[in-house]
N, C-alpha and C positions, 0 to 999 in steps of 0.2 A: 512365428512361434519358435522354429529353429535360431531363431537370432538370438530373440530374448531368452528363451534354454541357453543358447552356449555362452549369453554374458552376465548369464546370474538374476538379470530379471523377473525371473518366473521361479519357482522351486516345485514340489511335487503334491501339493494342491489344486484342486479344482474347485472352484465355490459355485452355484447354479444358483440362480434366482431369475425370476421372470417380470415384468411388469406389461400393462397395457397402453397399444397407444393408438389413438382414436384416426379410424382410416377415413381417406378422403370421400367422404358419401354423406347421402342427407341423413339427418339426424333421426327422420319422422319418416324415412322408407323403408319400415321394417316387413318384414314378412314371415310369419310365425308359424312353425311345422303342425303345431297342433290346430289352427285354424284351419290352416288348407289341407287337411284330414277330416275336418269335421265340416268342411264344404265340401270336398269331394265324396262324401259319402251323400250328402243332404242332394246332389248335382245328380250320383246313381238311382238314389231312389225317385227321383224326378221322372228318371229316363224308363224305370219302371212301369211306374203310372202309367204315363204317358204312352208306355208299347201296352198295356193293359187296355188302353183306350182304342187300339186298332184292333180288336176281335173284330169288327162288325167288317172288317178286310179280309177276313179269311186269313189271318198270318199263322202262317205253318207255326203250328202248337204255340201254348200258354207259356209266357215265359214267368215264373216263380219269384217272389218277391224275392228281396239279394244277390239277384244273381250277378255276374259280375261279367259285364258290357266293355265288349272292345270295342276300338275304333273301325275295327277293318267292319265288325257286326254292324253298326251303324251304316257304316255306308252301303252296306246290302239293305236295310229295312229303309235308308233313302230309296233307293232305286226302285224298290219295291215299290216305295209310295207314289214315285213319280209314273213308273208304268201305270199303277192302277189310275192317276187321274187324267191319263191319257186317256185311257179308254172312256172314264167317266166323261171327256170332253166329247170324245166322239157320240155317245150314247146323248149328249145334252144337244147337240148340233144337230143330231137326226128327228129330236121330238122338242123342238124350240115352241112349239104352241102351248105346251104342258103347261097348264101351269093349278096350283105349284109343282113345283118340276122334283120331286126326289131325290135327283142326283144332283141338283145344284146344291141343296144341304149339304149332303156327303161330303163334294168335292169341297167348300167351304171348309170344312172339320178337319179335310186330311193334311187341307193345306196350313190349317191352322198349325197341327200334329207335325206336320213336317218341317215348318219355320221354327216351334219350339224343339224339336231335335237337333236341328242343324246347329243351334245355338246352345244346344246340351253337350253335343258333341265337340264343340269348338271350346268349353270347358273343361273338357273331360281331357282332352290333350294339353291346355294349359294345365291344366293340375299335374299330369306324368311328368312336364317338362320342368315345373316346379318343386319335384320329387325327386328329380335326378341333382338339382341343383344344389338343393340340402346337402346332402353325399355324409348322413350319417348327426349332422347338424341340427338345431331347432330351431336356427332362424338365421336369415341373411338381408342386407340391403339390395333394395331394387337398383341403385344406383352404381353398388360395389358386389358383385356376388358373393364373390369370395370373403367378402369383410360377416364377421359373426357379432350378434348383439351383447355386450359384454357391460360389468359396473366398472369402470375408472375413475381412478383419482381425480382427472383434472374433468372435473362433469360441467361444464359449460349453462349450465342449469342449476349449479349448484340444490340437486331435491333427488338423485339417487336415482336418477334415469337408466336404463339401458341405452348404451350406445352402438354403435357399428365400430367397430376395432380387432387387432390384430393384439397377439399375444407372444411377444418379443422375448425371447429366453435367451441368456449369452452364459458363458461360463470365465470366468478370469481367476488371473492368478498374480499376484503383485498388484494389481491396479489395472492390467493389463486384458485385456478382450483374447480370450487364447480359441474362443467359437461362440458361434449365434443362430439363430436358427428361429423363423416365424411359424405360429400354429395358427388352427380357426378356433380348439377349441379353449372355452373362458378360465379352466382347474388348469392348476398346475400338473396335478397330479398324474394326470396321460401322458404331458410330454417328456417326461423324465427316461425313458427307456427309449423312442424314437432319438430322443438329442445326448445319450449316451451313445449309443451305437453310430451315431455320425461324428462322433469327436474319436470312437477310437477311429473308424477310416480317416479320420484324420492324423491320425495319432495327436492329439493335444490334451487326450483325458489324463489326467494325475493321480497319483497313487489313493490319494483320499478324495473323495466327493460327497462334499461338505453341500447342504442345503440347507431349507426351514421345513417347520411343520406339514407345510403345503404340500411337500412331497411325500413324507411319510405316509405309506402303504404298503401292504401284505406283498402285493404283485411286484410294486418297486424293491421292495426289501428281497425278494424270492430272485428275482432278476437279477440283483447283483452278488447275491450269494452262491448262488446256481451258474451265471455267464460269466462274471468279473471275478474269479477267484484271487487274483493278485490285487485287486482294489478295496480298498475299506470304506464303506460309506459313513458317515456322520448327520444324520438326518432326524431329526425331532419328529414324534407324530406327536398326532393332537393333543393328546390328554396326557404329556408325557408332568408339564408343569403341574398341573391337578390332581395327579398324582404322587406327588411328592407333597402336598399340604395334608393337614391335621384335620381338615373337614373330609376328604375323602375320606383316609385311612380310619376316619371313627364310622364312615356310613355303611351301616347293617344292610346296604342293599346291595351293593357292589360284591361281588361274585368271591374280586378277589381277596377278600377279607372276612370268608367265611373258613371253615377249618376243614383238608383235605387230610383223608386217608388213602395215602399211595399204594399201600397192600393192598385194601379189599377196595378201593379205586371206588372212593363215593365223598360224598359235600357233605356236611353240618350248616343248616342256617341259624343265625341267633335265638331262634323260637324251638331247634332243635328237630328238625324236620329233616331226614335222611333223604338225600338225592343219591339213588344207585344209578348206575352204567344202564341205560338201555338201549342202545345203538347209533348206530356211525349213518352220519347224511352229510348232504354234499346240499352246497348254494351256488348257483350259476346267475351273475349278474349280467346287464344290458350289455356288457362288455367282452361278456365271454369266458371271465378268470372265476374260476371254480374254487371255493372254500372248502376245507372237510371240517365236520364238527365231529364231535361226540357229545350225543343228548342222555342227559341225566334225567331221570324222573321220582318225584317226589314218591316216597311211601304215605299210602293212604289211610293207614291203622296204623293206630299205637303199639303199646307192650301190652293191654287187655282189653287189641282186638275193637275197639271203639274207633271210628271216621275221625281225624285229626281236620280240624278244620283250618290250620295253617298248610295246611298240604294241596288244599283245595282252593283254587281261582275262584272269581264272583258267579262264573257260569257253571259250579260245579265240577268243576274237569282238573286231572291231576297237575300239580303245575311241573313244568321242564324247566332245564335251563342248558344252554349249549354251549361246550367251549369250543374255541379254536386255538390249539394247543400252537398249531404255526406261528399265528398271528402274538399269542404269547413267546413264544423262541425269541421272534425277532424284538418283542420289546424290551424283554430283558437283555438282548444282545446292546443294543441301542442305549438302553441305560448304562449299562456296565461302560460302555466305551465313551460316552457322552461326562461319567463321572470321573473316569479317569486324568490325572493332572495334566497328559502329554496329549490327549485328544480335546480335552474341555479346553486347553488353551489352543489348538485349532482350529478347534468352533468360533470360539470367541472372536477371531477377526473375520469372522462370516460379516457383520456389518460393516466393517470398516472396506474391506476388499472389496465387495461385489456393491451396496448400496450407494456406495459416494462415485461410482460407475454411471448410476443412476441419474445420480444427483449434477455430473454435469453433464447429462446428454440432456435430460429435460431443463435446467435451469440455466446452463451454459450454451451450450448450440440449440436452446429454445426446441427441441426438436419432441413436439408433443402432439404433432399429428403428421399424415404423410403426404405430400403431394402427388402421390401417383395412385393409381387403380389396380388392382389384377396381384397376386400374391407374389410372381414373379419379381413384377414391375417393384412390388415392397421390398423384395425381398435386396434385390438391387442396391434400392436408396437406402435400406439399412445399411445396407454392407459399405457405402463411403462415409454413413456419422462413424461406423465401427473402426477405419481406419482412421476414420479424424481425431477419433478419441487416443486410438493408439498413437499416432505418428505425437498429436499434443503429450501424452504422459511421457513417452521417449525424449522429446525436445525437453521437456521442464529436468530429468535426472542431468541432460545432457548440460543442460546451463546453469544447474547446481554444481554441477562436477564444475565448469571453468570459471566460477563463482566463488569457490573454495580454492584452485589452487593457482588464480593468475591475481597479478597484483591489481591493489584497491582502483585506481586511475584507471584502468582498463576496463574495470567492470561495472563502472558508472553506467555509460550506455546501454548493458546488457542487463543491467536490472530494470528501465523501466522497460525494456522489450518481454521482458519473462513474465510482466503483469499479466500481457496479454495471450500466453502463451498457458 
């Protein structure tokens, strides 16, 4: 990166985009967080019963349906099991004429009870170790742990399968790979502030960081306005095109196109229905990152005192509506600088810059799945297509440059070698 800095190859752009690329693991060994949640529960209540079924053992107190069984517990209520059908053998040895014998049922039953524990229990730790393995995830390969079930382009099934793949983020500038960095998870939108943060210890982040839609978010937008005060980001969110058409801006349902009074701080809906200020809430997502609203609530009478029934939902209840006055800051931020002539035409080689990136690691060094296993091990074999790519786009400037200025007979040879280059 220092090279390409001091010979002009790179300038003070950063462009980020991610694609996926299918890791070395079977296609069909998935393993899905919410199954082995909904069998580890279905494995405890098993184990329930099943201690429910030893009262007739005298087992120190009833244990309560849900209760939540360790392993170390387990293997006291084995050992338990096994003293008591010692004794029971003893007691069956002393009156061997019995018959029927009492205690041969018993012992029968506990051994039963005790072969279905052992085997409850030797699930019950597959399932924690199965739980550690996730680490936050919903699913992984038997064959690749670390590989997460993702959609890709290049779907080998062509029908919109989940696969096992890794989620390749790089950032460039000129053409050029200036950082890369592999996630487990399948959104863009998480790795954007992990793979910020290691480009600046790199220092290779650029003044502008330029992405797509995918990144756009509150937390990402919050992040670089709040840590990267000297950086401008250029980042589309979702709805930002949707928002600029003639069907949005006429739909009476959309918030933003209802009429505000910033004085007495309240909504107009089309039907004319008054939303006043009634207090401040907070949204805490799976992730952690906390929204603040402020919730509006519909007036329920008119001007004589009659129930408006625009004001009222189908279940009778006053209707709300919450904004997130943040989440608005930054869109309009995003607009403004997106509409701008000297930023919109930085945007604009967001495709050219970082997608033809793409376009020859997967379609030129074919490089659309990994041979190796373990995120390390990926992360590795990324890192020699990354300088392949590099050293190839350095060579082509470098044989255009003696292409240009050595004479025609000299550079016969060196134009079919640049094909390959």
């Amino acid at each position: 990166t220092k090279y390409l800095r001091k010979n002009y190859y790179i300038d003070d752009v950063s462009f980020i985009d991610g694609t996926k690329i299918l890791a070395n693991a079977n296609k069909y060994s998935f393993v899905w967080r919410k199954n082995i949640i909904r069998f580890d529960k279905l494995n405890r209540e098993a184990i329930i019963k099943l201690l429910h079924d030893m009262n007739d053992v005298k087992y120190v107190g009833e244990i309560p349906d849900g209760s939540d069984i360790s392993t170390s517990e387990l293997d006291e209520i084995i050992i338990h099991l096994e003293n008591c059908l010692a004794d029971l053998n003893d007691q069956i040895k002393q009156n061997k004429k019995l018959s029927p014998n009492p205690n041969k049922q018993r012992r029968r039953k506990l051994k039963s009870i005790k072969r279905k524990l052992r085997f409850r229990k030797d699930k019950l730790v597959e399932y924690q170790e199965t739980n550690k393995i996730f680490d936050n995830r919903n699913s992984y390969s038997k064959t690749d742990h670390d590989a997460t079930f993702m959609r890709v382009k290049e779907d080998p099934m062509l029908n919109g399968q989940l696969k096992p793949a890794y989620n390749l983020q790089i950032a460039t500038s000129g053409q050029f790979i200036t950082n890369f960095d592999i996630y487990q998870n399948p959104t863009d939108t998480r790795t954007l502030i992990p793979f910020l943060n290691k480009q600046i210890k790199n220092n290779s982040l650029g003044k502008y960081i330029v992405a797509d839609a995918g990144y756009g978010s509150e937390s990402n937008y919050r992040f670089i306005e709040d840590k990267l005060t000297n950086h401008i980001p250029l980042i589309h969110y979702g709805t930002m095109l949707k928002e600029q058409s003639r069907k949005w801006k006429s739909d009476d349902r959309k918030v933003m196109n209802w009429y505000y009074n910033a004085k007495d701080d309240y909504y107009l809906d089309p039907n004319g229905v008054r939303f006043n200020f009634n207090a401040y809430c907070k949204r805490t997502d799976k992730h952690q990152f906390t929204r603040d609203f402020k919730e509006y609530e519909a007036e329920k009478y008119d001007i004589n005192q009659n129930i408006n029934s625009n004001a009222l939902t189908k279940s009778g209840n006053n209707r709300k509506i919450r904004i997130n006055y943040a989440w608005e800051y930054f869109k309009n931020k995003q607009k403004e600088l997106l509409l701008a002539p000297k930023t919109n035409d930085i945007y604009a080689k967001r495709k050219i810059d970082v997608e033809s990136v793409f376009g020859r690691l997967k379609a030129s060094l074919r490089f659309n799945r990994f041979s190796v296993r373990g995120i390390e091990k990926v992360k590795r074999e990324t890192g020699f297509a990354m300088m392949a790519l590099n050293i190839r786009k350095l060579m082509t400037k470098v044989i255009n440059f003696i292409l240009l200025y050595t004479k025609t007979g000299f550079t016969l040879n060196f134009k079919r070698k640049s094909c390959f280059l």
